[in-house]
N, C-alpha and C positions, 0 to 999 in steps of 0.2 A: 367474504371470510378472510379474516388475516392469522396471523401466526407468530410465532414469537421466539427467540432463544437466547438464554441470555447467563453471563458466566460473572463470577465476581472473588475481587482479590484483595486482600488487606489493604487499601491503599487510602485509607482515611486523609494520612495529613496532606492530600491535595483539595480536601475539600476546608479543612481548619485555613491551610494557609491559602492567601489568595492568590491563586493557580489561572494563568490564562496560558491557552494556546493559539500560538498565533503564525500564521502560513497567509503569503504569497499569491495563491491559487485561487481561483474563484471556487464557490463552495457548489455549483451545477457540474465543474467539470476537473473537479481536483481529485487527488486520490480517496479515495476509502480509507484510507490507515488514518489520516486525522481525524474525521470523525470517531472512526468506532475505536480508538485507541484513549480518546478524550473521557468518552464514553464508559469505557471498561474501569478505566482511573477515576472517574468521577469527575470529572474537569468539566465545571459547568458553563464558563466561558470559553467562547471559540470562536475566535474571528476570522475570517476570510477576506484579505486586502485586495482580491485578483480586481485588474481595470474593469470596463465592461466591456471594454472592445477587443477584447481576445490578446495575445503573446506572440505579436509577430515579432522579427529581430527588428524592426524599422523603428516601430513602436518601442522598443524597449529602453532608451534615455527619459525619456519625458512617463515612461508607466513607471518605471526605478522612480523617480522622484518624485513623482502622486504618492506611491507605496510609503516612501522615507514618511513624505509629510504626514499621515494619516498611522502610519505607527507612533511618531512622536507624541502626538494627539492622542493617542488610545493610551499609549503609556505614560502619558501624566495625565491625564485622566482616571485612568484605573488604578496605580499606583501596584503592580503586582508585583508580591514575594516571589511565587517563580514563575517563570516565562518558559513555555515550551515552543520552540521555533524552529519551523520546518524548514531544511534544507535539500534541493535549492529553489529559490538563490542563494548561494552564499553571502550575498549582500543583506540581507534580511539577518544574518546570525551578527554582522559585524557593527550593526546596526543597534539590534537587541544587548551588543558586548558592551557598547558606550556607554546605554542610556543604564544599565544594571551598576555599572561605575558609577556612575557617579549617584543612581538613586539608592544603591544597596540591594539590589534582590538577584537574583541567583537565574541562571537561565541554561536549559538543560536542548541540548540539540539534537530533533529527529531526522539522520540525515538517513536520504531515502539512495540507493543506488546512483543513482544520476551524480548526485553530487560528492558520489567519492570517485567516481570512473571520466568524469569532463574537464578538461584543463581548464577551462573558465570559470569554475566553481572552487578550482583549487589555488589561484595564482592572483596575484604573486604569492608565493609561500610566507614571505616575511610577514605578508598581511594578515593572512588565513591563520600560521602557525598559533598566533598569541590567542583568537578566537577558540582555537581549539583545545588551547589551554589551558584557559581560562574558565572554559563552560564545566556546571559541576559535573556532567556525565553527557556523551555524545550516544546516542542510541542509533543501531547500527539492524543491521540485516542477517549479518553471518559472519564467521569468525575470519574471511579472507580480510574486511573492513575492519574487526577489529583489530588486527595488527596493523594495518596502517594506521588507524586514531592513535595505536600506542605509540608506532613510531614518530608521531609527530610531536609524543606530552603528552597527550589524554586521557582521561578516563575512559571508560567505552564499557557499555551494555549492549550486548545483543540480545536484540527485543523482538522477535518477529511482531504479525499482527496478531492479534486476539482473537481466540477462539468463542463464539457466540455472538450476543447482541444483536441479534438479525434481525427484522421485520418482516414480514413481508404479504406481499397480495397475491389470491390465488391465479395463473395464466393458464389457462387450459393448453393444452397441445395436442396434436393432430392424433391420430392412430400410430402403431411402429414406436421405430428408435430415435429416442431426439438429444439431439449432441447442443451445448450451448457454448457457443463459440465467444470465450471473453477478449472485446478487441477494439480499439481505438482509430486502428489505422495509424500506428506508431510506425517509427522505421525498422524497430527489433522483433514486428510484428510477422510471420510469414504467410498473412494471409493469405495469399498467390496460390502459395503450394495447400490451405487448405481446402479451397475451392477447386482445385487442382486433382486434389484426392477425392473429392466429394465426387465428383462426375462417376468415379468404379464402384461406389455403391450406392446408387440411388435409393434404396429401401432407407436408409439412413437422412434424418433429416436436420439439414448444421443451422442453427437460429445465432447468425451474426450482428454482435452486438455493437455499437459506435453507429455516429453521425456520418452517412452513406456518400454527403460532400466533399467530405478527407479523402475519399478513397479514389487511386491513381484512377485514372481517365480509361474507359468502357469495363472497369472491373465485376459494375453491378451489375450492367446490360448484358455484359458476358458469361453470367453465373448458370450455374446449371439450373433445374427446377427444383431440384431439393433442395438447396440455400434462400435463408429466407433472411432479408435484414431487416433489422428491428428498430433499427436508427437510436437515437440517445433515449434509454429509459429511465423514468424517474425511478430514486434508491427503491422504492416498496416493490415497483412492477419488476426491476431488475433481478431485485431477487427471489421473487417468484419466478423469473424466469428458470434461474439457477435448482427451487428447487424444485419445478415441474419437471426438470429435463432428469433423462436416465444418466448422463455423465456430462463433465462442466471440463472445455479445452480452454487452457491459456496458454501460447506458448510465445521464447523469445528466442533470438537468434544470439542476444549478448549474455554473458557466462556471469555470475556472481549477480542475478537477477531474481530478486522475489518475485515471485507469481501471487500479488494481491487476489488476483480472480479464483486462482486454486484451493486460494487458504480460505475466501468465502465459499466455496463451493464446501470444503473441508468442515468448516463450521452449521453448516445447512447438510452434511452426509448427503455429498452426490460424491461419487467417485472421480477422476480426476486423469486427464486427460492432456499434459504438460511432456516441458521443454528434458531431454537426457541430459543437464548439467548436473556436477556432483553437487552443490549448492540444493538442487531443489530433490533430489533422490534423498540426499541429507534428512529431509525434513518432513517429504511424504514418501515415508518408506515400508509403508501399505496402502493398496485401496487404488494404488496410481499405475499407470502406463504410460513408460517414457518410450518417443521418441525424437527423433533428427527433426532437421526443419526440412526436408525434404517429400511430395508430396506421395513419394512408396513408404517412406516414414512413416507418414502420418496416417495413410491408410491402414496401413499394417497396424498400428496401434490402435484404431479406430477398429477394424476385428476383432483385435486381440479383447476389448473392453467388450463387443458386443454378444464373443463368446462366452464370455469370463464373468459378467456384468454383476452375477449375483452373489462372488466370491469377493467382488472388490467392493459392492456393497455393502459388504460384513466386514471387510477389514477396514472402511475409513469411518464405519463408526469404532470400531475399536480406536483406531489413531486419535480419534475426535477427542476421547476424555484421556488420552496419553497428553495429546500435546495442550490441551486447556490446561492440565497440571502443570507441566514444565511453565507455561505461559505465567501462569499464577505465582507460582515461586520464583521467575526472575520480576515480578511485577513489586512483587515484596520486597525484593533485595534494591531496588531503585526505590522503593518509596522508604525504605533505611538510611539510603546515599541524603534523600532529604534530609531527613529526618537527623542525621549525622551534621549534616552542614550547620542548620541552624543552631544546634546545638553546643555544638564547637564556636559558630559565633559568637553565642550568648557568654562566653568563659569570659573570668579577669583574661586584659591582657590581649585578648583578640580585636 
């Protein structure tokens, strides 16, 4: 059995003009937001440059310059009007900045957290500033990012991700309460402390998601019996995990952080089980339970949802078609920003 959800926004002239998005990332282990944002826009090309042998730093000279080559290649090839291009790296936007010079089409920048909080992604600034620009709009996470795009020149949209578009396969789960734990084994991750909290209520059972390899040395061996790891699931199974489970936890330790896994859980109405930054209270501001990244935190929030569960189940489906609307009507005012550009170029005199 599968399932389906799915939201839609004026955003036609990305499908008239010829629209690619293009990111860095391999497409088994990149974010969610390219797809389903490509997706929601109607962007029916989308390519994924990532090497196949993964993003160590060692590797990173000789995978930068695979990348270079095989953008150049796709973009004179494809010849596109607008370019949507994932940041980071920020070498991929400066990249996409040239070949638009000199071919004429317009390139719009999805920068994701990372690449507005890492000095590597930002420097030298003399480099960066003119890419930022330059681009006809940078889309951004929340309004702390868009004051620095303004400070630097920019345009800037704040675009969360997209509410709907889901797929998914049914995942049975056990008897009781089952928590879906969204998690990679990043560093802003504190898985520690959820396993940590998990051991005080057994009856509760945490289904941790990410490849079991990444994780520090006797993390898995060490788990209690209610943690269960599910290792890297394909998108369908994943989010059937999300929405089998009674609540979906993503949490991070670093502040001005989207919770991709929240906002899919949000768009699938599972309640939500995330980090107390004002950034993400901002944004699920029903249906959620904030806590610290501490593991009395995190159980206390882990209660608080299992007492509460059917009240916040009612409030994130309200939030659901609260924030699909908003999502829609910034969806429209970006596909205008288009829609403006080309228009203006088309004048005597431009």
């Amino acid at each position: 059995m599968t399932g389906a959800d799915h939201g839609a926004a004026d955003v036609t002239v990305f499908r008239r003009r010829r629209t690619l998005f293009l990111t860095w990332t391999p497409a088994s282990h990149g974010s969610s937001r390219t797809r389903q944002l490509a997706r929601a826009l109607g962007i029916a090309q989308v390519r994924h440059l990532g090497a196949p042998w993964g993003s160590t730093s060692r590797s990173a000279p000789l995978r930068y310059l695979l990348q270079a080559g095989w953008t150049l290649g796709l973009l004179w090839r494809t010849r596109p009007e607008v370019v949507f291009v994932q940041s980071p790296p920020s070498h991929s936007v400066l990249l996409v900045r040239w070949c638009c010079r000199i071919a004429g089409g317009r390139y719009i920048v999805d920068a994701h957290s990372d690449a507005m909080q890492r000095r590597v992604w930002l420097e030298p600034s003399w480099l960066h500033r003119p890419a930022t620009r330059d681009a006809l709009v940078t889309l951004v996470h929340d309004e702390h990012f868009q004051r620095l795009v303004e400070g630097r020149g920019g345009r800037v949209l704040v675009l969360k991700d997209p509410i709907g578009s889901y797929e998914w396969e049914d995942h049975p789960l056990p008897e009781g309460f089952n928590v879906a734990v969204v998690n990679r084994f990043a560093a802003d991750e504190p898985v520690e402390e959820v396993l940590a909290a998990a051991v005080h209520e057994p009856s509760v059972r945490f289904h941790v998601t990410g490849d079991p390899a990444r994780a520090p040395a006797g993390l898995v061996e060490g788990a209690p019996a209610n943690v269960v790891f599910t290792g890297f699931l394909p998108e369908r199974r994943y989010y059937g995990l999300l929405k089998s489970s009674h609540a979906v936890m993503a949490l991070t330790t670093r502040d001005h952080t989207f919770q991709c896994g929240a906002n899919e859980a949000l768009s699938l109405g599972r309640p939500v089980i995330t980090s107390d930054w004002p950034t993400l209270r901002g944004y699920f501001s029903q249906g959620a339970v904030f806590v610290d990244g501490t593991a009395e935190g995190i159980l206390a929030g882990v209660r608080r949802m299992v007492a509460g569960h059917a009240a916040y189940e009612r409030e994130i489906g309200e939030l659901r078609g609260i924030r699909r609307a908003d999502w829609e009507e910034r969806a429209g005012a970006l596909a205008a920003m288009v829609e403006s550009a080309f228009r203006d170029a088309g004048r005597p005199g431009r």
